[in-house]
C-alpha positions as CSV (number, residue, x, y, z in Angstrom):
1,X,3.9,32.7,7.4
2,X,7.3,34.9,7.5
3,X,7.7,36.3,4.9
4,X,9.2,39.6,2.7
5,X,7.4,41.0,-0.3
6,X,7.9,38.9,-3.2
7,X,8.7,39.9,-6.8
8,X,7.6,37.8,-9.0
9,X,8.8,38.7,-13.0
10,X,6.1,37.3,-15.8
11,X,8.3,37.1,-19.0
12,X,5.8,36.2,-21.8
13,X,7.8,36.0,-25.0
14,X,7.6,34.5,-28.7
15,X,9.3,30.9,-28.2
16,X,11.7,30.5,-31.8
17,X,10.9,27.5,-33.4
18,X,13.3,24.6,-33.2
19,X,16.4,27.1,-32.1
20,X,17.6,26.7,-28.8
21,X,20.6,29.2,-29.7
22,X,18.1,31.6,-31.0
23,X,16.2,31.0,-27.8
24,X,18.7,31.8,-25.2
25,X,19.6,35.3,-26.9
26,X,15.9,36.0,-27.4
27,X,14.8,35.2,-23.7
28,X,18.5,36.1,-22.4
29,X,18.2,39.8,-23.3
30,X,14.6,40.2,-21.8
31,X,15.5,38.3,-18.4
32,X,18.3,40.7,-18.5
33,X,16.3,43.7,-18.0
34,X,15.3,42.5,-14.8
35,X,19.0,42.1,-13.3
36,X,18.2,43.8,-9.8
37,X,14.4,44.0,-10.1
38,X,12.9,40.6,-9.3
39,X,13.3,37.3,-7.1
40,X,11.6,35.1,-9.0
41,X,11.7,35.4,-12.8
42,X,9.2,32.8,-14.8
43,X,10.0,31.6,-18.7
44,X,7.4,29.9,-20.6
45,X,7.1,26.2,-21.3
46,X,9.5,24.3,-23.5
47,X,11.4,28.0,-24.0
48,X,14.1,26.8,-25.9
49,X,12.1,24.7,-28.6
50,X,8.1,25.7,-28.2
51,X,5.9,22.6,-27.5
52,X,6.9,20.2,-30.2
53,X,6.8,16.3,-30.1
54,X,10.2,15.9,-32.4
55,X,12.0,15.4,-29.0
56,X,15.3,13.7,-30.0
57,X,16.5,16.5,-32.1
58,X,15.3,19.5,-29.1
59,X,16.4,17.3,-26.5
60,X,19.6,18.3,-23.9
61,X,21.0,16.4,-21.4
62,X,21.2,18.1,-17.8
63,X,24.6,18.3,-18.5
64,X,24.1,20.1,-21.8
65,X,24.8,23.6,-22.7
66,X,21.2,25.1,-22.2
67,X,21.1,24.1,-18.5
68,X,24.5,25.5,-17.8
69,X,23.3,28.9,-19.5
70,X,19.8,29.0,-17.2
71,X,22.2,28.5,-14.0
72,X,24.7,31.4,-15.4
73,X,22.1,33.7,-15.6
74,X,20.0,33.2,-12.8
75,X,24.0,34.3,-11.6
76,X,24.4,37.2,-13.3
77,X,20.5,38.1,-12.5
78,X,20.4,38.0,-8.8
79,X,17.3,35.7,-9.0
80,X,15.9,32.5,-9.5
81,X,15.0,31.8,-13.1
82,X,12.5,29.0,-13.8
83,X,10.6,27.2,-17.2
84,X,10.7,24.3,-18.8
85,X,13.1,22.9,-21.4
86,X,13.1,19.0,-22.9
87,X,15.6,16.6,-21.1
88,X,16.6,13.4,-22.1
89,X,17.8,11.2,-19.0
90,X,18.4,7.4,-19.6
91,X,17.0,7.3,-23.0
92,X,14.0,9.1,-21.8
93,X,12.2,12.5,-22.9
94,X,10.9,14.4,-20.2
95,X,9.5,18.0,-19.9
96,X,11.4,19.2,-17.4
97,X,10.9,22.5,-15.3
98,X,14.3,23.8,-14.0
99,X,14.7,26.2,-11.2
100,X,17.6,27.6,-11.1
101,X,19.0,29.7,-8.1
102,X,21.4,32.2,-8.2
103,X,24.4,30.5,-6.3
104,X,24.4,27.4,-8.6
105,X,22.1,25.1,-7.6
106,X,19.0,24.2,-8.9
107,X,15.9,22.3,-8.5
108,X,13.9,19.9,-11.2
109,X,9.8,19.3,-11.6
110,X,9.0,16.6,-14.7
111,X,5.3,17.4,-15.7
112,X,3.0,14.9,-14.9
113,X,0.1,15.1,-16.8
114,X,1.2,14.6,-20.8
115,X,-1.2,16.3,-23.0
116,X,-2.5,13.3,-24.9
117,X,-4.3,15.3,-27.6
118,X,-1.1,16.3,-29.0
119,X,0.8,13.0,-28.2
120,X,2.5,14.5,-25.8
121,X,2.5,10.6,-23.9
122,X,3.7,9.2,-26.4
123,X,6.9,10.8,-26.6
124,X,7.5,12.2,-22.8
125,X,8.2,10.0,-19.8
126,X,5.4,11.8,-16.6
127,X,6.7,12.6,-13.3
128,X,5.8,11.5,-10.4
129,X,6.9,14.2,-7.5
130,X,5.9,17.6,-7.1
131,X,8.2,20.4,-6.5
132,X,7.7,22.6,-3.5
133,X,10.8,24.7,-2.7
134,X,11.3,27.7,-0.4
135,X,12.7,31.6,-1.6
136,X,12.6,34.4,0.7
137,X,10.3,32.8,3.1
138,X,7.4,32.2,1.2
139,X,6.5,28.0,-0.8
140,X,5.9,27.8,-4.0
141,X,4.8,25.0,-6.2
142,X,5.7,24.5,-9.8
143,X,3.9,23.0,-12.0
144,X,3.8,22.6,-16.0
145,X,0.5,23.5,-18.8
146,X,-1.8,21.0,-18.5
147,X,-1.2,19.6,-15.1
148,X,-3.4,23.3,-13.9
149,X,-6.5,21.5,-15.0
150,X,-5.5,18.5,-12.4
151,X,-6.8,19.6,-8.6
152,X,-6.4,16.7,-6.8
153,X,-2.6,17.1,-7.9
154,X,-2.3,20.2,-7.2
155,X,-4.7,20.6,-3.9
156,X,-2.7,22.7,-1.2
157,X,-2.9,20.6,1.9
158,X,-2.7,21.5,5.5
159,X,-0.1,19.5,8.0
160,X,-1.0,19.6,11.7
161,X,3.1,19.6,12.7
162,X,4.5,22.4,11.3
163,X,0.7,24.0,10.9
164,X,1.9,25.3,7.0
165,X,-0.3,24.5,4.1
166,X,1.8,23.1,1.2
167,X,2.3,26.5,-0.4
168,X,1.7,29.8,-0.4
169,X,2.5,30.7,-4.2
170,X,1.3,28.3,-7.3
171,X,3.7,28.7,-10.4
172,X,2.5,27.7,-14.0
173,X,5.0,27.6,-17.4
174,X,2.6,26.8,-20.4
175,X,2.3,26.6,-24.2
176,X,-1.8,27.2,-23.9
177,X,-3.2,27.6,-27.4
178,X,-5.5,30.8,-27.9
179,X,-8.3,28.4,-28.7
180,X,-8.4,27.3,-25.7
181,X,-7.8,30.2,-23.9
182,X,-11.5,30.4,-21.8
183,X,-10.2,27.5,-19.8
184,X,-6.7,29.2,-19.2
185,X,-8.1,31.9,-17.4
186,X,-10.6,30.4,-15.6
187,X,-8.6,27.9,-14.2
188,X,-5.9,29.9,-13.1
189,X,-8.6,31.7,-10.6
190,X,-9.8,28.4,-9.5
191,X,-6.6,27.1,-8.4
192,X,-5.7,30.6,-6.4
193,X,-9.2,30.8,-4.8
194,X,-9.3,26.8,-3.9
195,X,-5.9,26.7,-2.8
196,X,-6.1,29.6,-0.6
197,X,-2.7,30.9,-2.4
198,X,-1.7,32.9,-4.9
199,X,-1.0,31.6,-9.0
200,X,1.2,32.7,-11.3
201,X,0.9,31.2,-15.0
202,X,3.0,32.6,-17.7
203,X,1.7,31.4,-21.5
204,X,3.8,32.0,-24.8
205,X,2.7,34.3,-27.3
206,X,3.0,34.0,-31.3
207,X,2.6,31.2,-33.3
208,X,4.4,27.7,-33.5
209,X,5.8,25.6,-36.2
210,X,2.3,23.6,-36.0
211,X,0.8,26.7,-36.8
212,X,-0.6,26.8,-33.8
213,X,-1.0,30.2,-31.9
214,X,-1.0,31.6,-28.9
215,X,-2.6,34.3,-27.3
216,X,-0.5,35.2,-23.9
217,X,-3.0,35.5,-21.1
218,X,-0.3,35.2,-18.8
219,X,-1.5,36.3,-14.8
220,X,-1.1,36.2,-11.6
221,X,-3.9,35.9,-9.4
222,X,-4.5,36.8,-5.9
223,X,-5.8,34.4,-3.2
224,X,-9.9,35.8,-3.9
225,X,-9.3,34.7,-7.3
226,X,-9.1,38.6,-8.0
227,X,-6.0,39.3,-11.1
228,X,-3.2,41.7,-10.0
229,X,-2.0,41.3,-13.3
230,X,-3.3,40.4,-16.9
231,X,-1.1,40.2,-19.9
232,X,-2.4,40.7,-23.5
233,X,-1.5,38.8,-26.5
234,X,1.7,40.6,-27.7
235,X,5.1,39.8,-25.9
236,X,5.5,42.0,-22.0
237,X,8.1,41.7,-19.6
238,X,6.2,42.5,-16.0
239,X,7.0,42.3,-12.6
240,X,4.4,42.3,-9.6
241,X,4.8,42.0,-5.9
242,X,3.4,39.7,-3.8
243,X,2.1,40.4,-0.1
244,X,2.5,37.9,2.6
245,X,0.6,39.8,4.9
246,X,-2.8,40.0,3.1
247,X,-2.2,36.3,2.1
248,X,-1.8,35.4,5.8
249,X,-4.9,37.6,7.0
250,X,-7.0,35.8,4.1
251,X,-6.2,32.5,5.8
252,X,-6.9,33.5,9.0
253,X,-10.3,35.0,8.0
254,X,-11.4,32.5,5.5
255,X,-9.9,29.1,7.3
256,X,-11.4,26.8,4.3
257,X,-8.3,24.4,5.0
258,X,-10.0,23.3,7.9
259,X,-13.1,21.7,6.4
260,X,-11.0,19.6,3.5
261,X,-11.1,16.3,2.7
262,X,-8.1,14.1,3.6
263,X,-6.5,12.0,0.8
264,X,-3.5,10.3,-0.5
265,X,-2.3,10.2,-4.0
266,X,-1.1,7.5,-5.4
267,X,0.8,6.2,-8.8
């Protein structure tokens, strides 16, 4: 692994309900504070809308003005800003994680796993491909909410060619409910320690049009499972730095890639 430090910026804010133009100033001002700071900057899930199953009237096309704005101020930034918005694409809704770099271009990750509890299935389309992408040396892996309680998904395999795992970072936008919180936490430490990598999950904070609220818990976890940062339940803009050289003597150390099963995911 070559790779710099890595700041990583954890923007855990109050999602407005239903208001993407509401939205855009809110989360605009507070990734604006970070102009110079950070490399990676990470929204919450569905930031524009909160996690709501009225999708026509939320939904943009890629085309649409809140994609534009992401890419314009990743621009004016200096850094990639990621989190997921609802898309609609060929007369289907998808929750779509955009990462947006700041020359323009940008990369896409459709969550997989639909939270059926809240009918999220039956209003979505799933994806089927995982996003890995490179910045500054180091792979990360972006994922949405409920697809963290999914391993097999998310496992972090070795490959003999290039002798890289998958990735070295593991990236989570979420709407989490503070009910539920317990298995938030938890699982973000399992991923990190399973995975040999680190994980980042940034949760919303507040409460929804549902009534539904949401206690924050945002993190991000070192590769022992250990936090290097826990948010509270209010919003907090912070910004840690990863090391590439502890993850790298971890590995060497603690090899656990080595004794993993071999599999193949399918559908």
């Amino acid at each position: 692994m070559k790779a710099s430090a890595l700041r990583v910026s954890l923007v855990q804010g109050a999602t407005r309900w239903h208001d993407a133009a509401a939205n855009r100033s809110y989360y605009g001002d507070l990734v604006r504070s970070l102009a110079g700071a950070s490399d990676l900057i990470v929204l919450p899930e569905t930031f524009l809308s909160g996690f709501t199953n009225e999708t026509l009237g939320n939904a943009e096309s890629m085309q649409g003005e809140s994609v534009r704005w992401l890419c314009a101020l990743s621009r004016e930034v200096g850094a990639v800003v990621t989190g997921s918005l609802i898309i609609q694409e060929q007369g289907t809704c998808l929750n779509r994680l955009l990462w947006a770099r700041p020359d323009g271009s940008h990369e896409t990750y459709d969550k997989r796993h639909l939270f059926r509890m809240a009918g999220e299935h039956q209003r979505y389309g799933s994806g089927s491909k995982r996003l890995l992408v490179e910045l500054n040396g180091w792979r990360i892996c972006h994922q949405v909410c409920y697809d963290l309680r999914f391993p097999v998904w998310l496992r972090n395999r070795h490959h003999a060619d290039s002798g890289q795992l998958d990735y070295d970072v593991l990236v989570f936008v979420a709407n989490w409910p503070a009910p539920r919180r317990h298995a938030w936490s938890t699982l973000l430490r399992a991923r990190a320690m399973e995975n040999l990598s680190y994980c980042v999950g940034v949760n919303r904070v507040g409460t929804d049009g549902n009534q539904l609220a949401y206690a924050g818990d945002s993190a991000a976890i070192d590769f022992l499972g250990q936090p290097l940062v826990e948010l509270g339940a209010q919003e907090q803009v912070v910004t840690v730095t990863l090391d590439a050289e502890a993850l790298a003597a971890h590995r060497e150390r603690f090899p656990a890639w080595m004794d993993a099963d071999e599999f193949r995911i399918s559908g």
